[in-house]
C-alpha positions as CSV (number, residue, x, y, z in Angstrom):
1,X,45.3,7.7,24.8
2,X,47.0,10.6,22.7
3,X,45.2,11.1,19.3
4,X,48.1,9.8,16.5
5,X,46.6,11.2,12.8
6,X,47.4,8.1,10.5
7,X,49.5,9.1,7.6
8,X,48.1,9.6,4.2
9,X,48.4,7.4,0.8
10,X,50.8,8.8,-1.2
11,X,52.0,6.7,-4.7
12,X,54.9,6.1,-5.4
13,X,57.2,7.6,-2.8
14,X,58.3,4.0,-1.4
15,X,61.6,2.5,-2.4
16,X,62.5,-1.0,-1.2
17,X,65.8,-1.0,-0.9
18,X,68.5,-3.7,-0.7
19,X,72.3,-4.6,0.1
20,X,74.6,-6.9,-0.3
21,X,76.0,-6.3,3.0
22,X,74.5,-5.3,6.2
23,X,74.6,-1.9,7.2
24,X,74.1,-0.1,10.3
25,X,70.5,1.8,10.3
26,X,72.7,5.1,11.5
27,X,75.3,4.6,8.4
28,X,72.3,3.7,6.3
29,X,70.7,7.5,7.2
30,X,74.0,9.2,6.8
31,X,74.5,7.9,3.5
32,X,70.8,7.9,1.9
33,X,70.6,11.7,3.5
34,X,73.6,12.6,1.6
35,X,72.5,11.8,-1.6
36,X,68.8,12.7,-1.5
37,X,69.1,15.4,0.9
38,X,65.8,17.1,2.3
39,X,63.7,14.4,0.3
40,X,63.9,11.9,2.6
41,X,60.4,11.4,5.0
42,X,61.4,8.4,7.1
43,X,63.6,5.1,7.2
44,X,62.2,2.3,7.5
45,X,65.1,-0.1,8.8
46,X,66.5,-2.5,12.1
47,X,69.7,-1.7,13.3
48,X,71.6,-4.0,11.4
49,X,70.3,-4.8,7.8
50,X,70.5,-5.7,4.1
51,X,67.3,-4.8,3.3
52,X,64.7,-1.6,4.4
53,X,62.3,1.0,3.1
54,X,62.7,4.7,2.9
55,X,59.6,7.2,2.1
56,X,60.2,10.3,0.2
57,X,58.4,13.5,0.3
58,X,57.5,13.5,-2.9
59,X,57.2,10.8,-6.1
60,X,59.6,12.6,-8.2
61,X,62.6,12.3,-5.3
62,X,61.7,8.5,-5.2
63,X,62.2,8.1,-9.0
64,X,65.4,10.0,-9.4
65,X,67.0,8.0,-6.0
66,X,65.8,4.6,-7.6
67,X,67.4,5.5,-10.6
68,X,70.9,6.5,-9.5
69,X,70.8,3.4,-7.5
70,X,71.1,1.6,-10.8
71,X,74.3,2.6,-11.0
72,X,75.8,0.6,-8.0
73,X,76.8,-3.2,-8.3
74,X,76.7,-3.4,-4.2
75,X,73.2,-1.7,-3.6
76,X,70.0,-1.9,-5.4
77,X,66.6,0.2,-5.1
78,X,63.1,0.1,-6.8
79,X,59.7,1.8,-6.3
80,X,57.5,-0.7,-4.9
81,X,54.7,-1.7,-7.1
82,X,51.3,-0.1,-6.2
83,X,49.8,-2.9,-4.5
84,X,53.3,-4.3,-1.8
85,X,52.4,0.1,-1.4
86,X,49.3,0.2,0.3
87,X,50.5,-2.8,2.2
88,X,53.1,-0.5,3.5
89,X,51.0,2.2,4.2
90,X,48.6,-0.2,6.1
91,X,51.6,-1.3,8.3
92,X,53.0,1.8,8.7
93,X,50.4,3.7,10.3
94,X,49.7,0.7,12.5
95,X,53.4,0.6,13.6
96,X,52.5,4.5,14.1
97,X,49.9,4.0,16.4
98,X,51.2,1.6,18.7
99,X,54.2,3.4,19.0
100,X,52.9,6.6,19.5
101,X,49.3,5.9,20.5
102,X,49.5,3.9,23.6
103,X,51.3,6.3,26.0
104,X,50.0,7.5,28.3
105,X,52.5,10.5,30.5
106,X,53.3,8.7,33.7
107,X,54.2,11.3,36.4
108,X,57.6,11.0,38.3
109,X,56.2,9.7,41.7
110,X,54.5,7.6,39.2
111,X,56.7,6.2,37.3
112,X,58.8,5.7,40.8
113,X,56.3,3.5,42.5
114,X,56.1,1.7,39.3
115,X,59.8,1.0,38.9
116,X,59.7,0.0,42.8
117,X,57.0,-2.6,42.4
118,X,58.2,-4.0,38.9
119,X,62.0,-4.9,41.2
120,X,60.2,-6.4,44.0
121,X,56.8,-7.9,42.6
122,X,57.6,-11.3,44.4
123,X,57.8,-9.5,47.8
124,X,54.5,-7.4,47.2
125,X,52.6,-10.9,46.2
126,X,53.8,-13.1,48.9
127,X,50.9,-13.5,51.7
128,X,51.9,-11.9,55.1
129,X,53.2,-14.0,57.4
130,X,53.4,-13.5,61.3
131,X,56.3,-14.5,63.7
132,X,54.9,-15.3,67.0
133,X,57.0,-16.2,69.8
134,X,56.2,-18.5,73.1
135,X,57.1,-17.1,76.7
136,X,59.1,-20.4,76.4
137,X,60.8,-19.6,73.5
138,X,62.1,-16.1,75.2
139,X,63.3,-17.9,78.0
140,X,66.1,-20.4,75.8
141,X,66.8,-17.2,74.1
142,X,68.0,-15.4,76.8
143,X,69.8,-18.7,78.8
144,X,72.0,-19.1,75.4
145,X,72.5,-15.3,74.8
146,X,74.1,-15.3,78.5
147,X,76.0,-19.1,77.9
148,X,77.4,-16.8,74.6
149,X,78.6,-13.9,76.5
150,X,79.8,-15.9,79.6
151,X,81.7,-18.1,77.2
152,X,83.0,-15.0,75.3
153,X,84.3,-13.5,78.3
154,X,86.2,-16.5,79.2
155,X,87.8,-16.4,75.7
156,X,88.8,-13.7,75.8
157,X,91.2,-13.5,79.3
């Protein structure tokens, strides 16, 4: 398991921010990087969404983007109150570790048997079975493999 270093409480740098319409988490990027620039640490939204959280790098980023946000009748932002915070933070670096905690590198002939096994785990778990045949059995095969061609034969002249 890869060591993940959790991320450190910082106040203040957390804005909430909502929508009146949902947005696309790309568009929502595009747009937030364009007004705050550089200040921006990390977006916090699903692919399609009304509301989200962005980090900043520092408080004083967090106030001024809240701020100009009061400007706009369609979009709304505010720096989360100390306590919904730490919440965040708490989530955050959980969501951190399981996303970047758990993997493990899986090697190509790895990953290959892995992928082979996953598409045909119902073969792999069924019990072996045997086909036996009788000297008997062998015997009607071959009389109705001959009837078969014999008849054939005739068909076709």
């Amino acid at each position: 398991m890869a060591h993940v270093e959790s991320l450190k409480f910082t106040p203040n740098v957390i804005i909430q921010w909502k929508c009146s319409h949902e947005v696309h988490r790309d568009k929502i990027k595009t747009m937030f990087k364009e007004i705050s620039g550089d200040s921006i640490a990390y977006i916090d939204a699903k692919e399609e969404a009304k509301t989200g959280y962005i980090r900043f790098k520092d408080e004083a980023s967090a106030e001024e983007f809240a701020r100009m946000s009061r400007q706009s009748t369609s979009f709304m932002a505010r720096v989360l109150p100390v306590d919904q915070q730490e919440a965040y933070w708490v989530k955050a670096n959980e969501d951190r570790l399981k996303k970047l905690g758990s993997k493990k590198k899986e090697k190509g002939s790895e990953r290959i048997a892995r992928k082979v096994f996953e598409r045909n785990k119902a073969t792999f778990q069924q019990k072996a079975t045997r086909i036996v045949f009788n000297e008997d059995d062998d015997d009607n095969v071959n009389v109705n493999k001959k009837t078969t061609i014999i008849e054939s034969a005739n068909l076709n002249n």
